[in-house]
C-alpha positions in Angstrom: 17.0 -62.5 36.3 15.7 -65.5 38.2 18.4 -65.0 40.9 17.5 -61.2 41.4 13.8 -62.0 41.7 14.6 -64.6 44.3 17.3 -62.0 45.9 15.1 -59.5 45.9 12.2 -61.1 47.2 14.1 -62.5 50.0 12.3 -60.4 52.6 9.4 -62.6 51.9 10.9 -65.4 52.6 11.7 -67.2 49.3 15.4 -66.8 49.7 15.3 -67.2 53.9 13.7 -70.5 52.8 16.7 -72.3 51.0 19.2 -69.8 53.4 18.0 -71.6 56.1 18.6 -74.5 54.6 14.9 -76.1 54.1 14.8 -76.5 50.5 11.9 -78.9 50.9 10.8 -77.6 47.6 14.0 -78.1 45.5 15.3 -81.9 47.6 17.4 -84.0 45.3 19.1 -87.3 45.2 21.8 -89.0 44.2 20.0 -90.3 40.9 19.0 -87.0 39.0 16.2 -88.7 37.3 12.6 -87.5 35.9 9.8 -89.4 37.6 7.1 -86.2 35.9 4.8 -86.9 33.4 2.5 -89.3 34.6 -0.7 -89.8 32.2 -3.8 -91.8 32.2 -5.0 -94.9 30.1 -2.6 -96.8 27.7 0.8 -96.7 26.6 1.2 -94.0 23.7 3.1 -93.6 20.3 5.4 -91.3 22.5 5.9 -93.7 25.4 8.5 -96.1 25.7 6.9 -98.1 28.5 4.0 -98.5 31.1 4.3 -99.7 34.7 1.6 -99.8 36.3 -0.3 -96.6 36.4 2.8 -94.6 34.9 3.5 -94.0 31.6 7.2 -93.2 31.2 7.7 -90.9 28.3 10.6 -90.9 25.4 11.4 -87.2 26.7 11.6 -88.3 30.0 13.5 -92.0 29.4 16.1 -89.9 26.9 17.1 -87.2 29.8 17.7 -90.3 32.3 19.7 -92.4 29.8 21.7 -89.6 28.5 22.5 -88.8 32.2 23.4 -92.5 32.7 25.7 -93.1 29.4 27.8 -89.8 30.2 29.5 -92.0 32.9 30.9 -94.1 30.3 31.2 -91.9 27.4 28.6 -93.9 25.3 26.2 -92.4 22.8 22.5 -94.3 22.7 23.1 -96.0 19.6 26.5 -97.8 21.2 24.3 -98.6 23.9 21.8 -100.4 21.8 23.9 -102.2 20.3 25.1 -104.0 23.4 21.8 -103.9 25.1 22.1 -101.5 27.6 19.1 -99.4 26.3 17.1 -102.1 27.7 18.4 -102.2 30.9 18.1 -98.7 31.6 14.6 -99.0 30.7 14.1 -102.0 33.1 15.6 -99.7 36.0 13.3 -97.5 35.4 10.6 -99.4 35.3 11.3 -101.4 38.8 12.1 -98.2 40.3 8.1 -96.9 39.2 6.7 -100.3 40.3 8.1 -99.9 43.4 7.3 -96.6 44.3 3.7 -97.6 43.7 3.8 -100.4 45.8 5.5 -97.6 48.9 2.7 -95.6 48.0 -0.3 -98.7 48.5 1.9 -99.7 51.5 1.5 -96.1 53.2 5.5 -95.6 52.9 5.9 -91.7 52.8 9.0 -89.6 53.4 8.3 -86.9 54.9 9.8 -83.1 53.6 11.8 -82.8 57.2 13.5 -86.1 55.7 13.8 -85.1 52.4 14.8 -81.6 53.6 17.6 -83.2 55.3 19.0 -84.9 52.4 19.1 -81.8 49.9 21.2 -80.3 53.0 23.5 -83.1 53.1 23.9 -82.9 49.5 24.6 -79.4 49.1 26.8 -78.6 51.9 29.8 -80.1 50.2 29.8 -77.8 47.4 29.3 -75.1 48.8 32.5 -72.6 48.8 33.2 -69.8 51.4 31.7 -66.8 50.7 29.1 -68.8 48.2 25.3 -68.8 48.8 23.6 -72.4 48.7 20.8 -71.2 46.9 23.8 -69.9 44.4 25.0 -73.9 44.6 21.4 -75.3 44.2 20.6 -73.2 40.9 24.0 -75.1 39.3 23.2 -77.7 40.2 19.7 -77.7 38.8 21.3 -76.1 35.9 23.8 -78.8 35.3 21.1 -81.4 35.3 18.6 -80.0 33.1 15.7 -80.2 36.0 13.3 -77.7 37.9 13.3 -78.0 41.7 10.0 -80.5 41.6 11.5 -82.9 39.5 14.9 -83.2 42.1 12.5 -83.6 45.2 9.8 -86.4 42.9 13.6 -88.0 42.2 14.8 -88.1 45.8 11.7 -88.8 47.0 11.6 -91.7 44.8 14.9 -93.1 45.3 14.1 -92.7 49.2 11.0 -95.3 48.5 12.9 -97.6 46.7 15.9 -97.9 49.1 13.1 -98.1 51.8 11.7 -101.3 50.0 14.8 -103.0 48.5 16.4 -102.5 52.4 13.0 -104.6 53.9 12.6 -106.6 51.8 16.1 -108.3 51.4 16.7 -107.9 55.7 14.8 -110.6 56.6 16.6 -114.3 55.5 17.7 -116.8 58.3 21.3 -116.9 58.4 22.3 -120.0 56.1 23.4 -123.7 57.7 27.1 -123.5 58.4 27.1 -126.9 57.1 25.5 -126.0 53.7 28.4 -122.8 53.2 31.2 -125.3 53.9 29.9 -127.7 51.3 29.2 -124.8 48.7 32.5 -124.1 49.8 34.6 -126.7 48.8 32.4 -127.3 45.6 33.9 -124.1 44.4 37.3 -125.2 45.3 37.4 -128.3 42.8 40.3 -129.0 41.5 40.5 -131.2 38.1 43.6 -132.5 36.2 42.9 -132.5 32.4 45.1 -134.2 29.6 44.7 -132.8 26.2 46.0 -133.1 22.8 45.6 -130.4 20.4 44.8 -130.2 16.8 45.8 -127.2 14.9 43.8 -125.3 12.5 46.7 -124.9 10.3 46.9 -128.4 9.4 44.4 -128.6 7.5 45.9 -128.5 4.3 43.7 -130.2 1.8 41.5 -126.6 1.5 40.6 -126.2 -2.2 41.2 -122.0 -3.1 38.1 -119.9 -3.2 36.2 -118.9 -6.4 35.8 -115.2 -7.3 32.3 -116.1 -6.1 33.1 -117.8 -2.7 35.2 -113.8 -2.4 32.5 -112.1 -3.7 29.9 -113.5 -0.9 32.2 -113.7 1.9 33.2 -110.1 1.2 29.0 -108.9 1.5 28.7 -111.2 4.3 31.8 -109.1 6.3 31.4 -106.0 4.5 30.5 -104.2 7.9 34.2 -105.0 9.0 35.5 -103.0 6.3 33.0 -100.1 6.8 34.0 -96.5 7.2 31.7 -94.9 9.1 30.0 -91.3 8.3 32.4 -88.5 10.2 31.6 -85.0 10.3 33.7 -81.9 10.6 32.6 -79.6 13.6 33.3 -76.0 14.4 32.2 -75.4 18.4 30.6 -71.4 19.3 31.3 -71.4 22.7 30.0 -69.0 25.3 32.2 -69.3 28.6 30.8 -67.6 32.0 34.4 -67.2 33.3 35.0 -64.8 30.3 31.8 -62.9 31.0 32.7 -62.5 34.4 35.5 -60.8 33.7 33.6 -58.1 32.2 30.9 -57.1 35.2 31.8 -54.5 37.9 30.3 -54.1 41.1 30.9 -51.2 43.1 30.7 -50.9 47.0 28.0 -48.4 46.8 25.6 -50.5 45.1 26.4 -53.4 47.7 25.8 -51.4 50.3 22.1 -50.3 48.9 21.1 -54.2 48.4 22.6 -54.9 51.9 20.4 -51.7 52.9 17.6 -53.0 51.0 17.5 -56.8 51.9 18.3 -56.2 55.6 16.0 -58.5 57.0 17.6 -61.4 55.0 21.0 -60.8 57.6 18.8 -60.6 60.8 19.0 -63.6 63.0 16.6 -64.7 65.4 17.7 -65.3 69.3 18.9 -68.7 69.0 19.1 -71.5 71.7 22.2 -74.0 71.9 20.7 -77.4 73.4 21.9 -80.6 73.5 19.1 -82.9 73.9 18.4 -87.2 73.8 14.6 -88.4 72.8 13.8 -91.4 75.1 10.7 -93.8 74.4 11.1 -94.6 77.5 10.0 -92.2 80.0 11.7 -94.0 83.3 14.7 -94.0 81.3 14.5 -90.6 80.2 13.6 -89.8 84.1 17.4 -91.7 84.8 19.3 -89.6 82.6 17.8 -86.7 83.9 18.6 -87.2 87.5 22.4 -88.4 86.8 22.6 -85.1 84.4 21.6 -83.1 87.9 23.6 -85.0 89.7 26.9 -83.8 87.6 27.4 -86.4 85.0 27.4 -84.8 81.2 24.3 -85.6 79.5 26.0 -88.2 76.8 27.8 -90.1 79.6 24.5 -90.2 81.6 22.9 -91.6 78.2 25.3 -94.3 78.3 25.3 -95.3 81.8 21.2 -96.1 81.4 20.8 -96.5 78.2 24.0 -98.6 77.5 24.4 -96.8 73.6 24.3 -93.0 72.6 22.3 -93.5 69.6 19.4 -91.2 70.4 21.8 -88.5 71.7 21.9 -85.2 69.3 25.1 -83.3 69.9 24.3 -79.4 71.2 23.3 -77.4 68.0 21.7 -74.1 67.3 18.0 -73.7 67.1 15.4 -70.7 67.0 12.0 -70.8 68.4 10.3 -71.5 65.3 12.2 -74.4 65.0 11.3 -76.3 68.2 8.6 -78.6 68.9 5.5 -77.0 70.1 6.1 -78.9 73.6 9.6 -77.4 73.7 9.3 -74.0 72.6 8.3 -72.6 75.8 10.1 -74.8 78.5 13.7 -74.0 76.0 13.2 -70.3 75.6 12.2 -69.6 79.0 14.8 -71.3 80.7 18.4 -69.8 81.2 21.9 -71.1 80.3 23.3 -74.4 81.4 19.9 -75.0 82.7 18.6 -78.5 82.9 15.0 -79.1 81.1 12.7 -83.0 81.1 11.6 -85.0 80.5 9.3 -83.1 78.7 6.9 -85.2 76.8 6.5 -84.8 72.6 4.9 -86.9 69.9 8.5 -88.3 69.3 9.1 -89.3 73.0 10.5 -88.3 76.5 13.2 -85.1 75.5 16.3 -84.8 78.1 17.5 -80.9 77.2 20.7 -79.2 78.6 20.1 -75.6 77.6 24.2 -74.6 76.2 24.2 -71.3 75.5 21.7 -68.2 74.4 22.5 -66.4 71.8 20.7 -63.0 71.3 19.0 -61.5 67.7 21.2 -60.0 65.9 21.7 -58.4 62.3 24.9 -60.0 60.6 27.3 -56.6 59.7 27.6 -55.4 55.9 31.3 -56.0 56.3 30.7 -59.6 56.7 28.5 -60.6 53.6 29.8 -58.3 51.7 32.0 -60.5 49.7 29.0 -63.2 49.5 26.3 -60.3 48.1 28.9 -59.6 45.5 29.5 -63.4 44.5 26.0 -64.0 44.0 25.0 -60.5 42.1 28.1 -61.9 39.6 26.5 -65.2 39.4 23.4 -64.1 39.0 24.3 -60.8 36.4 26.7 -63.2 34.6 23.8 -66.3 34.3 21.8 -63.6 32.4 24.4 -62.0 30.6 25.4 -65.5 29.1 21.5 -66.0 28.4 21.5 -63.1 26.4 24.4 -63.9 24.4 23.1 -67.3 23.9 19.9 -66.4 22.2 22.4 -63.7 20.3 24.7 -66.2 19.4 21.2 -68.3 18.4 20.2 -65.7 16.1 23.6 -65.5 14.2 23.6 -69.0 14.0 19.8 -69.3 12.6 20.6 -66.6 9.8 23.6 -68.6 8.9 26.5 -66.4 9.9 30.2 -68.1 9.7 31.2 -68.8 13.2 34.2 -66.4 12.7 31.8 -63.7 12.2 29.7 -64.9 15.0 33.2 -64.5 17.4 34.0 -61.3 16.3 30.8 -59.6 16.4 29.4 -61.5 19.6 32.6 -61.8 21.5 32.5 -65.7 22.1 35.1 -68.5 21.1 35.5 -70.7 18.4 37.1 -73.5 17.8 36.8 -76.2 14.2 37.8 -80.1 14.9 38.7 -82.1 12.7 36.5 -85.0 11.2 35.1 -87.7 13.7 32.7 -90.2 13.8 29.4 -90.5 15.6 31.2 -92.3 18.5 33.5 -88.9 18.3 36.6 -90.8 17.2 38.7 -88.9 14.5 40.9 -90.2 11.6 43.6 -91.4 14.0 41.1 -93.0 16.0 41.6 -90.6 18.8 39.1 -89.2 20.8 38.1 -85.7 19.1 36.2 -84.0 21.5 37.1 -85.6 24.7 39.5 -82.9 26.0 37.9 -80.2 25.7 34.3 -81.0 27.0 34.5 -84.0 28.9 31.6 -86.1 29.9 29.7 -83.5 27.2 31.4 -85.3 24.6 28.7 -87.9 23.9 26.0 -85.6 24.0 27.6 -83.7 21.7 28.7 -86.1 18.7 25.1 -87.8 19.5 23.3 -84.2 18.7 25.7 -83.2 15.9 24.8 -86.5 14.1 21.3 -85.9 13.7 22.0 -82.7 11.5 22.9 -82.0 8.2 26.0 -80.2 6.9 25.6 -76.6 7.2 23.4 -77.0 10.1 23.8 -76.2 13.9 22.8 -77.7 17.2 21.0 -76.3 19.8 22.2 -74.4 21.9 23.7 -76.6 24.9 25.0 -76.3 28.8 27.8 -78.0 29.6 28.3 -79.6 32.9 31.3 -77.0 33.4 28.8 -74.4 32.9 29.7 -73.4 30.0 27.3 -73.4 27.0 28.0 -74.3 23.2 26.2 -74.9 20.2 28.3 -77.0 17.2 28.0 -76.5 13.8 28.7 -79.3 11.4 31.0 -78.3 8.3 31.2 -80.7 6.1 29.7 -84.8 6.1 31.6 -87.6 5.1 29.3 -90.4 4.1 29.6 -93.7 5.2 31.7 -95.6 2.6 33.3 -99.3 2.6 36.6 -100.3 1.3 36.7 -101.7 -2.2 36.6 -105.5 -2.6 39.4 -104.9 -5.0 41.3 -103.3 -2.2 41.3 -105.6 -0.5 40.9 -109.3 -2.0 43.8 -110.6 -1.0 43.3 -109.7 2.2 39.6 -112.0 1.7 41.4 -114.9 0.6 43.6 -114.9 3.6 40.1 -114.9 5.8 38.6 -117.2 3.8 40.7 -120.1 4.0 41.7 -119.7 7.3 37.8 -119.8 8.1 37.5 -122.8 5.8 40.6 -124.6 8.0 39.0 -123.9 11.5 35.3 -125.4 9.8 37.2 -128.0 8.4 38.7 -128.8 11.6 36.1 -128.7 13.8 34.7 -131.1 11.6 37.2 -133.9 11.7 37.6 -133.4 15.3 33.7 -133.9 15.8 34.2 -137.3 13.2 37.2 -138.3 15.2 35.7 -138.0 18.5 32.3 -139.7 18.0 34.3 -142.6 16.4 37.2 -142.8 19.4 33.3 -142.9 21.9 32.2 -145.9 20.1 35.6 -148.1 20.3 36.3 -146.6 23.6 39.8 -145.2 22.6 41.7 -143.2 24.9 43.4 -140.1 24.6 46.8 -141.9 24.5 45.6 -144.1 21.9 44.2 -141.2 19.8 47.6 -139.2 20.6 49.7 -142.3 18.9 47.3 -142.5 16.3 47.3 -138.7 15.2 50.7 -138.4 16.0 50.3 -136.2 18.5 51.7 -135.2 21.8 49.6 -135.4 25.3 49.5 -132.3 27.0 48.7 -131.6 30.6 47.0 -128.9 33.1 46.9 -129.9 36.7 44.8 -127.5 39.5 42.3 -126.4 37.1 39.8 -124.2 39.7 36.2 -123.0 38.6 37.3 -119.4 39.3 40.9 -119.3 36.8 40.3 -117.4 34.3 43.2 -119.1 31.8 45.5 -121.9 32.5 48.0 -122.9 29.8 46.5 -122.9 26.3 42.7 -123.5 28.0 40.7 -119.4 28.3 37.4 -119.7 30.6 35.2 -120.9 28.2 37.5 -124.0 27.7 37.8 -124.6 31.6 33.9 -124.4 32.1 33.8 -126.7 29.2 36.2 -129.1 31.5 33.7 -129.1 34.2 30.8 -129.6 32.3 32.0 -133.4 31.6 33.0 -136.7 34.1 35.9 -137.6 35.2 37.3 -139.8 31.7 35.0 -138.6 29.7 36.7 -137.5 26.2 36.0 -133.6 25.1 36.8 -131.7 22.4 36.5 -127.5 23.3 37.8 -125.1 20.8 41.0 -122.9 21.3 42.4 -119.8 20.0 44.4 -121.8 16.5 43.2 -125.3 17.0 40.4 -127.7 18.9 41.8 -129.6 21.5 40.2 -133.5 22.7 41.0 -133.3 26.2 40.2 -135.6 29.5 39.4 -135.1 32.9 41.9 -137.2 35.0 41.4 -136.1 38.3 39.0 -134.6 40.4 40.2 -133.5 44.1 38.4 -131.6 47.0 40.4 -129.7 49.3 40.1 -131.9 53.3 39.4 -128.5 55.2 38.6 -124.6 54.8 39.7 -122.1 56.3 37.1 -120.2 58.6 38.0 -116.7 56.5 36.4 -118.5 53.1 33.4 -120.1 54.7 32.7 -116.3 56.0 33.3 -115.1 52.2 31.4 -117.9 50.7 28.4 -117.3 53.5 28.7 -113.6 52.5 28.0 -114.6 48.6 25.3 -116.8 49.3 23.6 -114.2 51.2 23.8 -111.9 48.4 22.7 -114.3 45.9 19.4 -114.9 47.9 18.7 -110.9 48.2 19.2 -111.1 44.5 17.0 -113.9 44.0 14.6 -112.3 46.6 14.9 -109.4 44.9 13.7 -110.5 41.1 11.0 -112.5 42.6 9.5 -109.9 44.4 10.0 -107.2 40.9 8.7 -110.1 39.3 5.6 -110.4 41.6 5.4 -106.5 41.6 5.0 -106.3 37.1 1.9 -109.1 37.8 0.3 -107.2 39.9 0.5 -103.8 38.4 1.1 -105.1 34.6 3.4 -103.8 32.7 4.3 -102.8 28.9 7.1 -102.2 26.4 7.1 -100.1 23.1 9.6 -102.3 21.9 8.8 -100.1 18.3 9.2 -96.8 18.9 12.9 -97.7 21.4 14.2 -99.3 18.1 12.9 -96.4 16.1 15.1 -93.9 17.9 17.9 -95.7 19.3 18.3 -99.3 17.1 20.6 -99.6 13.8 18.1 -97.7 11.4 18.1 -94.4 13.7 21.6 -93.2 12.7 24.1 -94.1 10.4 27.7 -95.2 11.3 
């Protein structure tokens, strides 16, 4: 419906306008996020945050995290858990302060620019025979935003690259001198003796009580948890299907052709190849050495020394065209030479290619593109309709097998899975069939009851699907009884690693005082002295030591006695040797350079957000983000 209205009102120009390419009503960027929704005064019960003037919304913060965790296949509450939530937010948040701060400074993008970059984007996706506005409405669809919201996001994003690029451009480059000593800093290389005491040594452990079990067991009971898993039946409504059941004769392509013929006339249009000089002497240069035979990009070169404001011969109409050009360009005759001709953007050099006269683009040719867009748009409301049937079914409670033989659509039950969509065999449940949709959809289908239904949903295939759950299977833990062996096991080998730790800790304060060293403590202990040599701030294991234990090695001096934990024991260790490599290669003074330079635009960066939340203040509903996404929003 939404497509024929915009087909058919095509002669108006609706449909010309994204034809041609403009789309400055519909721009998008490479974040699809909300930026709507801006209100006045204080942060509400229903916003998750204020920065500065903007409010941002729980509506609007859920449709950009949601979009953000389908890239990793995490629901909300998995993100929570390890923090994430709050990063988004933050993101959000600098990306708001910022564009206030582009709008104080006077930083507007313009809809030429903004037009431009929905065409870049588009053009890519677009198939042969396939209309962009056709490609534009998916991918609106697909993203769950009206054509406001995309241009607002693009616009946006635009604003903040603008900033972040400015702001981070302007460092002096960093003393070679300084780089080469950061340089072999980070090329360190210690020795490190070591003995190692076991956890499994530790012998004299008393066995635990029934009550030791008892509280270790509620302590860890989360370990032995099994989570709530539901058992979902998908009603799926697939466009391909649907597609397979519309007809469209030749007649009736004919009578839209017929009837939209002004959307297949073309304008006379002008090939020109053109360069836009600030300089008008310069611009005068190329000109004469274009007269004089040379081709207009070789005479850029010769005086300009670069071809960087050169623009390649493309088609234009009159409407177009500059003011200042349209007359000079459509009065002038092929392989004519035009300038400089004077504009608000410069001096313009013009070699007039070709003319190319009106002319109305022949049935035969669009026919096959007509036809693809009446199917998409017939089949779009076709699977509307069937939605809100399949809605109705679903609302009166109808089995889904009654719902796919009355209606027409698919089925399919899965078997139980958890809220992260992992089934009994701790496979992915849902993952193969739907894709990215998969968290969406175990997120949704675990805030409903058994016997209850989703919404209706579109799928990023285009596809849409509502999910009924089946049957709930309540979150349970395994029995103590179960497994209290199992307990005992953890228990003492707990009580051996405190134990341990303990003695190491006694052993080593006691070997500091009477200044033992690690060979004495080795004979004493009867132990055997182990040895790592190279250690390097950037290995990530060496022997038994992991990177916590070799960042513990270079938080001490040289002969300075340690202990750091390992994976079954604690080891005392000692640095013995501490080396600095006598020259670097020119390649890793360039990489370390390189990482400095980034650490300062980092640096830069968070000082200048941080500058940016003073002025403009900002806020946290720390409440109402725990509320819906922390522990207590959804059981596991």
């Amino acid at each position: 419906m939404v497509m024929t209205a915009l087909r058919e009102g095509a002669s108006g120009g609706i449909l010309k306008f994204f034809l041609l390419g403009i789309l400055a009503l519909a721009a998008g960027g490479l974040v699809f996020t909300d930026m709507g929704g801006f209100f006045r005064g204080g942060i509400t019960s229903t916003d998750v945050a204020k920065a500065g003037s903007q409010n941002i919304s729980i509506q609007q913060f859920d449709r950009t995290l949601r979009t953000t965790l389908q890239r990793y296949n995490l629901t909300p509450q998995q993100a929570w858990k390890i923090g994430y939530v709050n990063e988004v937010l933050k993101g959000e948040m600098r990306a708001s302060l910022m564009q206030q701060e582009a709008i104080d400074l006077g930083v507007t993008i313009s809809n030429r620019i903004v037009a431009e970059n929905i065409q870049d984007m588009i053009a890519p996706m677009v198939q042969p025979g396939q209309s962009p506005s056709i490609v534009l409405e998916q991918v609106l669809r697909s993203r769950g935003m009206s054509e406001q919201q995309m241009a607002s996001a693009l616009r946006r994003d635009m604003n903040v690259n603008f900033l972040t690029n400015t702001m981070q451009s302007g460092f002096l480059p960093i003393a070679k001198s300084l780089t080469k000593d950061i340089a072999i800093y980070e090329r360190e290389k210690r020795n490190i003796s070591f003995i190692v005491f076991k956890h499994a040594d530790m012998t004299d452990i008393e066995e635990p009580t029934e009550e030791d079990l008892q509280s270790f067991y509620e302590s860890i009971k989360e370990a032995y948890a099994q989570p709530e898993m539901r058992k979902i039946t998908a009603v799926i409504i697939d466009h391909e299907l649907i597609k397979e059941t519309i007809e469209v004769s030749d007649e009736e392509l004919q009578s839209i052709y017929d009837r939209t013929i002004d959307n297949y006339k073309v304008d006379e249009r002008r090939s020109i190849e053109q360069v836009i000089l600030t300089d008008s002497e310069q611009a005068e240069a190329v000109a004469e050495q274009v007269r004089g035979g040379k081709t207009l990009q070789d005479a850029v070169q010769e005086v300009v020394g670069n071809t960087t404001d050169y623009i390649p011969p493309r088609d234009t109409e009159r409407v177009a065209l500059l003011d200042e050009l349209k007359e000079p360009v459509f009065n002038a005759k092929a392989k004519d030479i035009l300038g400089p001709l004077e504009s608000g953007l410069g001096y313009h050099v013009l070699v007039l290619e070709k003319i190319k006269p009106a002319a109305t683009t022949p049935f035969a040719e669009v026919k096959d593109d007509i036809k693809a867009e009446i199917l998409e748009t017939r089949v779009l409301d076709a699977q509307y309709d069937l939605a809100a049937s399949v809605d109705d079914y679903i609302a009166a409670g109808e089995p889904a097998d009654v719902i796919e033989e009355e209606l027409g659509v698919k089925t399919k039950s899965y078997p139980f899975a958890t809220s992260f969509g992992m089934g009994e065999d701790k496979q992915a449940v849902f993952t193969k069939d739907f894709g990215a949709d998969a968290t969406t959809i175990v997120t949704e289908a675990s805030k409903i009851g058994q016997g209850e239904a989703t919404q209706i949903m579109e799928l990023a295939d285009g596809r849409q699907a509502a999910f009924i759950v089946d049957e709930v299977k309540p979150k349970t833990y395994i029995p103590y009884e179960e497994i209290k062996a199992e307990l005992e096991t953890r228990w003492i080998e707990e009580a051996k690693r405190s134990a341990n730790r303990l003695a190491v800790e006694s052993l080593l304060q006691a070997a500091a005082q009477d200044e033992a060293t690690l060979n004495e403590l080795a004979k004493t202990n009867n132990k055997t002295v182990q040895k790592i040599e190279d250690v390097t701030r950037q290995d990530k294991t060496k022997g038994p030591f992991s990177r916590v234990n070799i960042l513990d090695a270079y938080s001490f001096k040289k002969l300075e006695l340690f202990s750091t934990e390992l994976k079954d024991g604690v080891a005392v260790a000692v640095v013995t040797d501490v080396s600095l490599p006598d020259n670097i290669e020119e390649d890793t003074i360039t990489t370390t350079e390189s990482n400095l330079r980034q650490a300062q635009q980092k640096e830069a960066f968070d000082l200048y957000i941080g500058a940016l939340g003073n002025k403009y203040s900002t806020r946290v509903n720390d409440r109402l983000l725990e509320s819906v996404y922390g522990p207590e929003s959804q059981q596991y």
